[in-house]
C-alpha positions in Angstrom: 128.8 184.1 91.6 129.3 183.1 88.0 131.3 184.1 85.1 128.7 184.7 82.8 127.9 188.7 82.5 124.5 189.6 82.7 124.3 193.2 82.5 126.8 195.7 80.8 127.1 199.2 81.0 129.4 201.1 78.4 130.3 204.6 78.1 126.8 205.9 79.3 125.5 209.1 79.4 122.5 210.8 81.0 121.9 214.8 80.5 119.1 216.4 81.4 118.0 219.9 79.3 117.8 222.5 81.8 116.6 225.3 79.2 118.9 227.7 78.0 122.0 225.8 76.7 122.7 224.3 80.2 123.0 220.9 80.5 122.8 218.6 83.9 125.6 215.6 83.7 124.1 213.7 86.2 125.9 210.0 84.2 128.6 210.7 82.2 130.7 207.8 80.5 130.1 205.3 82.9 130.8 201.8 82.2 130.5 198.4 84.4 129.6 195.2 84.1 127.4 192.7 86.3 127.8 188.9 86.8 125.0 186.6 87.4 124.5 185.8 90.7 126.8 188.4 92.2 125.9 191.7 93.8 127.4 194.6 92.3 127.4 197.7 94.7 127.4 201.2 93.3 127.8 204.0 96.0 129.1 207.8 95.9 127.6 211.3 98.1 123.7 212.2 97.1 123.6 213.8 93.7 126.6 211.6 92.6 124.1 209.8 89.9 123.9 206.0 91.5 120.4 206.4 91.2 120.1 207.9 88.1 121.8 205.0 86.6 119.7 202.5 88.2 116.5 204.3 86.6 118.5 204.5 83.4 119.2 201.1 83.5 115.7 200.2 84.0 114.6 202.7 81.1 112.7 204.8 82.9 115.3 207.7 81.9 116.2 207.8 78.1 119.8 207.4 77.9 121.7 210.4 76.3 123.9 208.5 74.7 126.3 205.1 75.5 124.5 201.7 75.8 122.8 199.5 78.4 122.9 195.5 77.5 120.8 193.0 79.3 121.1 189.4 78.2 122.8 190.5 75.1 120.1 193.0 73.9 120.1 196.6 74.1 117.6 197.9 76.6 116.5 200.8 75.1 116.3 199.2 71.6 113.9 196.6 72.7 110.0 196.8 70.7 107.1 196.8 73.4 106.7 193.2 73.0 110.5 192.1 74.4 110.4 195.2 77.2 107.4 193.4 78.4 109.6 190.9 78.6 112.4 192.5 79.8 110.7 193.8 83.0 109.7 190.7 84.2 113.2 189.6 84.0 114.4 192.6 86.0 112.5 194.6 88.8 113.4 197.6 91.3 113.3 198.1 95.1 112.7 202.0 95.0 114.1 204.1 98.0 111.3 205.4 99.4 108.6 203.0 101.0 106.3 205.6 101.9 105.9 207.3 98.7 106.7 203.5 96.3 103.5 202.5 97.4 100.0 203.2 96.4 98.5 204.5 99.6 94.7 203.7 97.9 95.4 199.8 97.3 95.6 197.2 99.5 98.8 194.9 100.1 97.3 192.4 98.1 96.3 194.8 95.5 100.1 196.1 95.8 101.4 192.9 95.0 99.1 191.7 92.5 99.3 194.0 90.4 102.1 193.3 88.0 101.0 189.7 88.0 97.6 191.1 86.4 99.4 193.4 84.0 101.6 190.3 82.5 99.1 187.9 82.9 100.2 185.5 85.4 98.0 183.8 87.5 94.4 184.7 85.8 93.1 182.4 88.3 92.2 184.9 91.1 92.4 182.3 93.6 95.8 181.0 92.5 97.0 185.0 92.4 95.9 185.2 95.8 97.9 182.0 97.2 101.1 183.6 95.5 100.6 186.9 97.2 100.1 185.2 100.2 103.6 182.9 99.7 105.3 186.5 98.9 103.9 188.0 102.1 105.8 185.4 104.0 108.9 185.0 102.0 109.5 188.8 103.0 108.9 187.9 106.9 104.9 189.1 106.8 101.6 187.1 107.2 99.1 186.5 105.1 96.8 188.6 107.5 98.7 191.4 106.0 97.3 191.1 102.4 93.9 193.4 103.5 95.4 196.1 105.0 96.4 199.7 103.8 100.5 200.7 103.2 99.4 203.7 106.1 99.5 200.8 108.6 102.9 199.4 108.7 105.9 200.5 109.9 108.9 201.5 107.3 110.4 198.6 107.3 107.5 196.6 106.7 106.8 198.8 104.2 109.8 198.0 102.5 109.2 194.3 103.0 106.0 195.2 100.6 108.2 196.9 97.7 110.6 193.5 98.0 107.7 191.3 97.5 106.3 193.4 94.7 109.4 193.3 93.2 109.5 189.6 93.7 105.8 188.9 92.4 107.0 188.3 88.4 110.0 186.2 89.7 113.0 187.8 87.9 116.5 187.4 87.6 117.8 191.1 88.4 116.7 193.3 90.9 117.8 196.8 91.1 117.9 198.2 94.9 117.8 201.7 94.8 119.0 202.9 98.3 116.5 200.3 99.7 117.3 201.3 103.6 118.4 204.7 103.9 115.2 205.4 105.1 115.1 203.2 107.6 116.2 203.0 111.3 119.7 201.1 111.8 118.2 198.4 113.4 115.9 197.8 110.7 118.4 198.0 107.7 120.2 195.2 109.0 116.7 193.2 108.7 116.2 194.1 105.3 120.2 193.1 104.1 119.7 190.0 105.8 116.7 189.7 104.1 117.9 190.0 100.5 120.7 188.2 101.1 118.5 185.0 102.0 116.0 185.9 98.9 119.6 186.1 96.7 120.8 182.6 98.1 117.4 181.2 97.9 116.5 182.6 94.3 119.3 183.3 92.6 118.6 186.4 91.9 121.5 189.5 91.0 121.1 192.5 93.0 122.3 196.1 91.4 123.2 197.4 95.2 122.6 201.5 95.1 123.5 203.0 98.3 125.5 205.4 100.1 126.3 203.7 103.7 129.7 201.9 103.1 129.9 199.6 105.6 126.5 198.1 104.8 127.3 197.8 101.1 130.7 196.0 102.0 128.3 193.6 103.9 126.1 192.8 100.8 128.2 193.8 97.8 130.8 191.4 96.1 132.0 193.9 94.1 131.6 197.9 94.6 131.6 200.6 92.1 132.6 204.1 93.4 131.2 207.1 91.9 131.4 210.7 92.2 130.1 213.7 89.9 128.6 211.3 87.3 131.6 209.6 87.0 132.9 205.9 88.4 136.1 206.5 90.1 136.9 203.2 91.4 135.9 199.7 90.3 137.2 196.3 92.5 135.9 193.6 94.9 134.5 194.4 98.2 137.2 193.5 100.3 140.2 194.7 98.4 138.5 198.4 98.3 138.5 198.4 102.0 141.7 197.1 102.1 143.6 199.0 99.4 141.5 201.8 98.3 143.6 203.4 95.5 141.5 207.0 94.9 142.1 209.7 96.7 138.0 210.2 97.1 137.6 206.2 98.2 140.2 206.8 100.9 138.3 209.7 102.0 134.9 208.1 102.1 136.5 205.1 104.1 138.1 207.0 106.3 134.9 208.8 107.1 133.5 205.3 108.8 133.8 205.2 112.3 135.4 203.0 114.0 134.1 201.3 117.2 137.2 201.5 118.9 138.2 205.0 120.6 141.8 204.2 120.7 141.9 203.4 117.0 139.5 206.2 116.2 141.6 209.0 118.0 144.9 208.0 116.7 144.2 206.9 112.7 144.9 209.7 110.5 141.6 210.9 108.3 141.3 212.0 104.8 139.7 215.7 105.1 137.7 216.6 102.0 138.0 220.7 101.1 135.3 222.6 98.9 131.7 222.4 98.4 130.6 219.4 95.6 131.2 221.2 92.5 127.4 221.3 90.1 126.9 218.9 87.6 126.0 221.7 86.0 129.3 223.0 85.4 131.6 220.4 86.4 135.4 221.0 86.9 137.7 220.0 83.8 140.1 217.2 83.5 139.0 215.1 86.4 135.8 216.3 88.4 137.3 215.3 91.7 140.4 217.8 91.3 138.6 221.1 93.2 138.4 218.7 96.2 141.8 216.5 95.9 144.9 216.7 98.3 146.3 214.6 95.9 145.7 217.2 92.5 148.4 217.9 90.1 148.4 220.4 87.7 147.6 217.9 84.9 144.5 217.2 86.9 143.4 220.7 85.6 144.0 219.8 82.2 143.2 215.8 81.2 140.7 213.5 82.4 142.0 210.3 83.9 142.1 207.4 81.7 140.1 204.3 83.4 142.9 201.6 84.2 143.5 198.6 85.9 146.3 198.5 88.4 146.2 195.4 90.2 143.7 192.2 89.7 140.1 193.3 88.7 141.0 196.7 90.2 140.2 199.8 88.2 140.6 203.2 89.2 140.4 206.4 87.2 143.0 208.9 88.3 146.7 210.4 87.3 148.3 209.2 90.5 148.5 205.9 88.6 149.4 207.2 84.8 152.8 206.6 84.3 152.9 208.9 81.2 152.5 212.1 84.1 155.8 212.7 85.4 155.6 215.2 88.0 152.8 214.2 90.3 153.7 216.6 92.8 150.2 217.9 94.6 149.7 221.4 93.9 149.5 222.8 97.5 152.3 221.4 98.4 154.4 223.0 95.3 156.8 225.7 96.5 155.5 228.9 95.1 157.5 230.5 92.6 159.1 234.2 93.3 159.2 236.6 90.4 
């Protein structure tokens, strides 16, 4: 991984007009960066807005506000001439491979495609050879090229949508939950499989998912998020280790382990509530409705983002030393009149 930052994300936003003065927060003031060469994971629960930052990102959402900077230009500044540009420099894996793919094209017309639209390859014969060297970079055959998306299996499927995204040859390549539709056993195929495309290439992965333990496998670094918001910012190993929010405990300690001694005895981190609506989210910080760490100036303020060890960021007033009393409400004695 190098030093050199190839993506930044700061203080972005992205609302969506529901009619009638009510506003979705599905991203709100989320900042990140990402290194070349490294694999950044971003995880949360479904509706958290991973997703919607990866299509962000990407500019297929119009930010609401903030900034998105890839290579030192602002992506959704660009004219039509440098986003042409820009999107063969970065690519996406999209979630679903039964509905990514056009079920009227063939393989080869799947892949092709985006090597037509910028122009590469005009040679058709040339095109084909390169399809054919994608097909079995992603662990297919050649054979493949002529046959419909209807007639392979999911992960195969997904093997197509990693090939398309490979066809231009980019630098960055956003995953967007790229095997939670999959079976187990094929997930681990298609990790192992970008993490050999990664080594091989070079290529940055933007890691959207919400199975932990996978994204440990993949990720070097791992951004948590919850209600449109990142909680938690470190490296994969010292988030498993020394998860310092209260929702990161809770999500880790949700992970079974495959020990039953362990598993009976280790103490887990039960989550109350229902996941408050972007909607109308909760004031101060988002996560306090659902906390069994919450103070009353949880209610109040929203945690400032700050480090508190090496490269590890957390938002949350468990680590502000300008709160004094950071006694959990519920376990407060109730006051008599």
């Amino acid at each position: 991984m190098s030093s050199k930052v190839i993506l930044q994300v700061n203080e972005l936003k992205k609302h969506f007009n529901l009619g009638k003065g009510r506003n979705l927060k599905a991203v709100d003031d989320v900042s990140f960066d990402v290194y070349q060469g490294e694999t950044f994971g971003l995880v949360g629960e479904s509706g958290c807005g991973k997703s919607t930052i990866g299509r962000t990102i990407m500019g297929l959402y119009n930010r609401t506000d903030g900034q998105v900077s890839y290579g030192g230009k602002d992506v959704h500044e660009l004219d039509e001439q440098e986003k042409f540009k820009f999107y063969r420099n970065m690519q996406m894996i999209f979630q679903d491979p039964y509905a990514s793919l056009n079920p009227r094209s063939t393989v080869g017309e799947i892949i092709s495609e985006p090597m037509i639209v910028h122009d590469l390859y005009p040679d058709k014969k040339k095109r084909m050879e390169r399809v054919y060297q994608l097909l079995e970079e992603v662990g297919l055959n050649r054979d493949h090229a002529t046959r419909y998306p209807h007639e392979f299996s999911g992960g195969q499927r997904q093997r197509i949508g990693v090939a398309r995204a490979l066809a231009l040859d980019p630098d960055f390549i956003i995953a967007d939950e790229p095997i939670s539709a999959l079976d187990v056993s094929v997930q681990a195929q298609v990790v192992n499989l970008l993490e050999r495309l990664q080594e091989e290439k070079g290529l940055t992965y933007l890691f959207i998912a919400h199975d932990l333990s996978m994204v440990r496998h993949i990720s070097d670094r791992i951004g948590v998020m919850y209600l449109g918001h990142l909680v938690e910012l470190t490296d994969s190993d010292s988030l498993y280790e020394n998860p310092k929010h209260p929702y990161t405990q809770a999500l880790l300690s949700a992970i079974p382990i495959p020990d039953p001694d362990v598993e009976e005895s280790r103490e887990r981190v039960i989550l109350e509530g229902e996941l408050p609506s972007p909607i109308d989210p909760p004031s101060g910080c988002v996560f306090r409705t659902r906390c069994p760490m919450a103070m009353e100036a949880c209610a109040t303020t929203k945690p400032v983002w700050q480090a508190v060890d090496d490269n590890h960021f957390v938002a949350c007033h468990l680590y502000n030393d300008d709160i004094k009393d950071k006694t959990p409400i519920k376990h407060k004695p109730k006051q008599l009149n």
